[in-house]
C-alpha positions in Angstrom: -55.8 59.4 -85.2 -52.3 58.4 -84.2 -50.2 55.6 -86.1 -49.8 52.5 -83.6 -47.5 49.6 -83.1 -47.0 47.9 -80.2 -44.2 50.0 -78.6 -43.1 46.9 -76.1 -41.6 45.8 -79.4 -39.2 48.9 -79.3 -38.5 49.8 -75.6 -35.6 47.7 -75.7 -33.7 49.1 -78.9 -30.5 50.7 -78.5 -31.0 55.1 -79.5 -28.9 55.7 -82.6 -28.0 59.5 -83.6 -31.2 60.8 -85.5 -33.7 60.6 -87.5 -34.4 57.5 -90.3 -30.8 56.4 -89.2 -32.2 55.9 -85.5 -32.3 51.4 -84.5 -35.4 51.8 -83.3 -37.4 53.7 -86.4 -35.7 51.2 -88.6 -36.9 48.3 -86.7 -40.5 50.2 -87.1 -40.5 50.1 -90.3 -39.3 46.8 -91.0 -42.0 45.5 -88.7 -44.4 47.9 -90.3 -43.8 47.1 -94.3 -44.1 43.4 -93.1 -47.1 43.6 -91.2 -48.9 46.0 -93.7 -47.2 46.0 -97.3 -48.9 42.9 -98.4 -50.7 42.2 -102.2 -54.1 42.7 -101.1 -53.1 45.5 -98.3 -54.7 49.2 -99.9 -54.3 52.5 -98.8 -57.1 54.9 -97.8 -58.5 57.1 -100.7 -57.2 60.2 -100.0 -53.6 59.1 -99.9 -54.1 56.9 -103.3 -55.3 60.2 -104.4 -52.1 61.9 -103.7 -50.1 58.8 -104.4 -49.0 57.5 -101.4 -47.2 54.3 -101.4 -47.3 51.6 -98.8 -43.6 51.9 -97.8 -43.9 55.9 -97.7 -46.7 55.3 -95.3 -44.8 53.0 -93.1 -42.3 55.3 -93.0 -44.8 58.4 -92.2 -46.5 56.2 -89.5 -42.8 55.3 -87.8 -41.6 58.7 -87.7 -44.5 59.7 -85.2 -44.0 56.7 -83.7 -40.5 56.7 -82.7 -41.4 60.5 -81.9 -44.0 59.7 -79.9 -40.8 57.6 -78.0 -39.0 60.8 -78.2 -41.1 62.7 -76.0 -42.6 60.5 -73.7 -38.5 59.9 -72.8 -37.5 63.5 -72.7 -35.2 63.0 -75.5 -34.9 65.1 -78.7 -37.1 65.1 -81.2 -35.3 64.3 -84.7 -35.8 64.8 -88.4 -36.5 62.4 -90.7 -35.2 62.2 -94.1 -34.2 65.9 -94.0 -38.0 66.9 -92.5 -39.8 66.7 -89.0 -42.6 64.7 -88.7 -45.6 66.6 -89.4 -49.1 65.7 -89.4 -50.3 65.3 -92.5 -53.9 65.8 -94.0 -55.8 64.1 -96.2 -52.5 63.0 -97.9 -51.1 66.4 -98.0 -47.7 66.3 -95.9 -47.6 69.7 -94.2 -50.9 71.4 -94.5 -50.3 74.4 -93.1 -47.0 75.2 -95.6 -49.9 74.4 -98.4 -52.5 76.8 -96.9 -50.2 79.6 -96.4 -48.6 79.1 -100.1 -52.1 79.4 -101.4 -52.8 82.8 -99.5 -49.5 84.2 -101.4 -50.9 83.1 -104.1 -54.0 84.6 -103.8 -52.2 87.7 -102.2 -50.6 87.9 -105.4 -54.0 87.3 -108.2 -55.5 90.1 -105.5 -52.3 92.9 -106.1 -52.9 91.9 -109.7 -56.2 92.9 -109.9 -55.2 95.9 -108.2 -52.5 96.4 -110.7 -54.8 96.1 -113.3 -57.2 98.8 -112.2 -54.2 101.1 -110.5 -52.3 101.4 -113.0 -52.8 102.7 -116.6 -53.1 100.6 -119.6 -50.4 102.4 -121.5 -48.0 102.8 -118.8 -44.7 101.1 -119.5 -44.0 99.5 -116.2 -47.4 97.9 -116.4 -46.4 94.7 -118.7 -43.4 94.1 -116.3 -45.4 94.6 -113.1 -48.3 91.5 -115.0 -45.2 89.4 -115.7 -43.9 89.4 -111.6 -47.8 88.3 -110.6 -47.3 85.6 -113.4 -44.0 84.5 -112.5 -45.2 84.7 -108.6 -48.0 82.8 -108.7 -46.3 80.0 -110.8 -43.7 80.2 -107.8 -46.5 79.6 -105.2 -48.4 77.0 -107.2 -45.3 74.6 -107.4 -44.9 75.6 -103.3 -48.5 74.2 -102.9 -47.5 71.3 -104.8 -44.3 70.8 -103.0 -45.5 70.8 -99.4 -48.2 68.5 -100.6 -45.9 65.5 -101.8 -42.3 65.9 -101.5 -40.7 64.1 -104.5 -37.5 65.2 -106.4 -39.2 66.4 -109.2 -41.5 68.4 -106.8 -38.6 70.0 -104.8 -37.1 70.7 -108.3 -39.9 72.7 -109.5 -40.9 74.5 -106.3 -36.7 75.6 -106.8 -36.7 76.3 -110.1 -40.0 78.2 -109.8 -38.2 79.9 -106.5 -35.1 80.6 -108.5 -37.2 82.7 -111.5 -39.0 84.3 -109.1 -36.0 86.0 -107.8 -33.9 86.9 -110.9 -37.5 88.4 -112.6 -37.0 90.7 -109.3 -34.2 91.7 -110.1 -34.6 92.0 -113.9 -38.2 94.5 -113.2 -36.5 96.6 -110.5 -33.6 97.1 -112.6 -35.8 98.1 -115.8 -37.8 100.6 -113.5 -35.1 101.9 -110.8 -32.5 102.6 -114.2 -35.6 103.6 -116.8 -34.6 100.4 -119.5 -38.3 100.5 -120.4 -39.4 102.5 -123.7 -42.2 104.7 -123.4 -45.2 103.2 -125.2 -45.5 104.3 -128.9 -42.2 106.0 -128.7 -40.5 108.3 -131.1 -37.1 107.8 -131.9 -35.6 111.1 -130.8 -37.6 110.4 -127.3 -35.2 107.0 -126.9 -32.1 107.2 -124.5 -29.1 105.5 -124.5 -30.1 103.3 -121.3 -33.1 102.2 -123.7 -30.5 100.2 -125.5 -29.5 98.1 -122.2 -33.4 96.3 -122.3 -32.2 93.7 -124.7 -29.0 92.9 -123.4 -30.1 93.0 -120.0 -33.0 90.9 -120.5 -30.4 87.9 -122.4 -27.9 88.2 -119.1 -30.6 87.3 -116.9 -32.5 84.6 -119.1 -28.8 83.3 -119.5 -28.0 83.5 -116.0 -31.2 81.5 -114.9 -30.6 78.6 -117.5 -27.2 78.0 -116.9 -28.7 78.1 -113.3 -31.0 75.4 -113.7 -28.7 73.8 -116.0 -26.1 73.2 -113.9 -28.3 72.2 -111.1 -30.0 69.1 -113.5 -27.1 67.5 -114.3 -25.3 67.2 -111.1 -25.2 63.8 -109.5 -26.8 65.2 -106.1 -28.7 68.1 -106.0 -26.3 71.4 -104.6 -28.5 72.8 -102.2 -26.1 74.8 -100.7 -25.1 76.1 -104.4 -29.0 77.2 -105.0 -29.4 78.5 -101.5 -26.4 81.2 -102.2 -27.7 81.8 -105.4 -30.8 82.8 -104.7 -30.0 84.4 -100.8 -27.3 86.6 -103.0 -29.7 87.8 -105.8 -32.8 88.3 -103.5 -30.5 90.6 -101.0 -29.2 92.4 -104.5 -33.2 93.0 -105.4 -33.5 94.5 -101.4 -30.8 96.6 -101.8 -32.1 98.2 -105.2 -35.3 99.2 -103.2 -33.9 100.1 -100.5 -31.8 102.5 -102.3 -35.0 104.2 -103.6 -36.1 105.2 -100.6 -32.5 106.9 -99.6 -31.9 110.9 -100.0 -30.1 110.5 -103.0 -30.2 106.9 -104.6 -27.4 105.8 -106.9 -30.6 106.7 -109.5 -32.7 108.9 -110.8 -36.1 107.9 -109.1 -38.4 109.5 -111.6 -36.9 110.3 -115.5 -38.8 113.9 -115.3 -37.9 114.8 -111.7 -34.5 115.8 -109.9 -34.2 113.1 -106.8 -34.9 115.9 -104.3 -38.6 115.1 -105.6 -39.6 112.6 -102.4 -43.2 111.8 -102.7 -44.7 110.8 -99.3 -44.6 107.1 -100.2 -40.7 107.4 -100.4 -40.0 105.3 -97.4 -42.3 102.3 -98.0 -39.9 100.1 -99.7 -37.2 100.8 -97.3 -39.8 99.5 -94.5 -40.8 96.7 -96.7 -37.6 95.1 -96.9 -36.7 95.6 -93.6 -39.7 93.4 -92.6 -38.9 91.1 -95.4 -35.7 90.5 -93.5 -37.2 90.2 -90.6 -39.4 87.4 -92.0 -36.2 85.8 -93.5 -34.9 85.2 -90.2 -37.6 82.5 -89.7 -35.9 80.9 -92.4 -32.7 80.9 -90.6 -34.4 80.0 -86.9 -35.5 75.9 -87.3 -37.0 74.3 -84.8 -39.3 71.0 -84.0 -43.3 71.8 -86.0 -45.5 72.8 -82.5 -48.0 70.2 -82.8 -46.0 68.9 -85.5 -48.0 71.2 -87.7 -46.4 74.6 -87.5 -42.8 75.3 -88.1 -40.3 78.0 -88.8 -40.7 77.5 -93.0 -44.7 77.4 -92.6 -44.4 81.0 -90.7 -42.2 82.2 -93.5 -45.0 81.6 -96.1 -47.7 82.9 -93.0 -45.1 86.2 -92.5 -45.0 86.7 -96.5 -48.7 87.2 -97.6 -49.1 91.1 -96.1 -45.7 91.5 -97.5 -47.3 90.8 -100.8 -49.8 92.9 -100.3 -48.1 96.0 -98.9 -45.5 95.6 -102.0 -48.6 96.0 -104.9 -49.3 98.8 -102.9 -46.5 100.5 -103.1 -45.8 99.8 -107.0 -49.7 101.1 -107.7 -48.6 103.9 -105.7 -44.8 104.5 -107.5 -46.9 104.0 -111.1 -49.5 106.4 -110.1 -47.4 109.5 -109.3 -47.9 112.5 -111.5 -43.8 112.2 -112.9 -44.8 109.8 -115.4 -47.7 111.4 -117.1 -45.3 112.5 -119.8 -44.0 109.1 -120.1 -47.0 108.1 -121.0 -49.5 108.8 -124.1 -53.1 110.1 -123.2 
């Protein structure tokens, strides 16, 4: 059911430039907070459940309100307080970015369970590949979390959990593409010199993320355009590394035991998956008013993700799995 007001209270107001700036939505909710937000007023038990407040309800109920204005008028439809106005369910503020940040996360405990069965207990890529389902589905359980309330310390932890997400990308595909990893019960004479990188690599990119997160916590005002370079220049990085792999001759050696004019039919599929990742980025780039006020371009990001997901445990089952790195391995 729709919010309502009597709207002959607002036909009169002058349009101001958008969103919670806009005369008549502050008139709304002034009205609204002083019709509603009194001692003995209480909100339904679904939004006391997901902590609601009177005001933020006020101002939930004006933003479709003055949207409803919006449309009926022709006009644009604005954002407010940085967000559309979306329908919310059950107290959760865009159901539809929840539901599809659950799928990735259960897109993600499904590759793992693949991993798990794909992929040989003492084969050194495995504890890497465990660690990206656990850092992943910590990323998509702050995402739920997120899109169901929006606080700061929400949006914090869905970027934070964002931001590690990408770097341990980078870190894994690094440790695989260059073969940092040590062979499982290795000898000494066995080790490399690009075995002694692990360590060192491993500090740059733990140091790298907390100086990160650091530096984001104590500014004034969250930089989201800081954070948004960061992590749009270290997630291409990780897409290039892949799609390097699936190149004639990669600026690595794909396999430790086998010259790179070994190309096992699977070659190509990262190269494809990262092209479609890219494509899916895009939607990211593309905003647009929610249809229905329940589907917008950041819910079909998370939507566009989830065979993504899927198609990339493939392909790692697939890479661990090929007969180059049964000497890499003890039987």
């Amino acid at each position: 059911m729709k919010p309502t007001i009597p709207l002959l209270l607002l036909a009169g107001l002058v349009n101001a430039s958008s969103g919670d700036q806009n005369t008549r939505f502050q008139y709304c909710l002034q009205s609204q907070k002083s019709q509603r937000c009194t001692p003995d007023f209480q909100l339904p038990l679904s939004l006391r459940l997901t902590r609601w407040t009177c005001e933020e309800d006020c101002k939930y109920r004006c933003s479709h309100i003055v949207t409803d204005i919006a449309i009926r008028e022709g006009r644009q439809i604005e954002q407010y307080y940085g967000k559309w106005a979306f329908w919310r369910y059950m107290g959760i503020q865009e159901p539809l970015s929840v539901l599809f940040s659950v799928l990735n996360l259960w897109a993600h405990l499904r590759g793992s369970n693949k991993l798990r069965r794909g992929i040989a207990r003492n084969h050194p890529m495995r504890p890497y590949y465990n660690w990206f389902t656990v850092v992943n589905v910590n990323l998509w359980f702050w995402s739920c979390v997120y899109h169901t309330r929006d606080w700061w310390w929400t949006e914090r932890l869905d970027y934070f959990a964002a931001g590690l997400g990408v770097i341990y990308s980078v870190y894994y595909s690094v440790v695989r593409l260059y073969h940092l990893y040590l062979k499982p019960g290795s000898l000494p004479y066995e080790s490399t010199f690009r075995h002694h990188f692990l360590v060192p690599w491993g500090v740059l990119c733990t140091v790298l993320y907390i100086v990160h997160v650091f530096y984001l916590s104590v500014l004034p005002r969250f930089d989201y355009g800081w954070n948004m370079k960061v992590n749009l220049t270290v997630g291409v990085l990780h897409n290039l590394l892949w799609m390097a792999y699936s190149l004639p001759y990669p600026p690595f050696q794909r396999f430790r035991t086998m010259p790179n004019s070994y190309r096992p039919s699977y070659v190509f599929h990262p190269a494809l998956i990262v092209l479609t990742m890219f494509a899916a980025i895009s939607l990211e780039i593309i905003d647009f008013p929610p249809l229905w006020r329940t589907i917008d371009a950041h819910s079909l990001w998370h939507l566009a993700t989830v065979p993504i997901v899927w198609k990339w445990y493939d392909f790692l089952i697939k890479d661990a799995q090929d007969p180059s790195w049964r000497d890499r391995m003890l039987t």
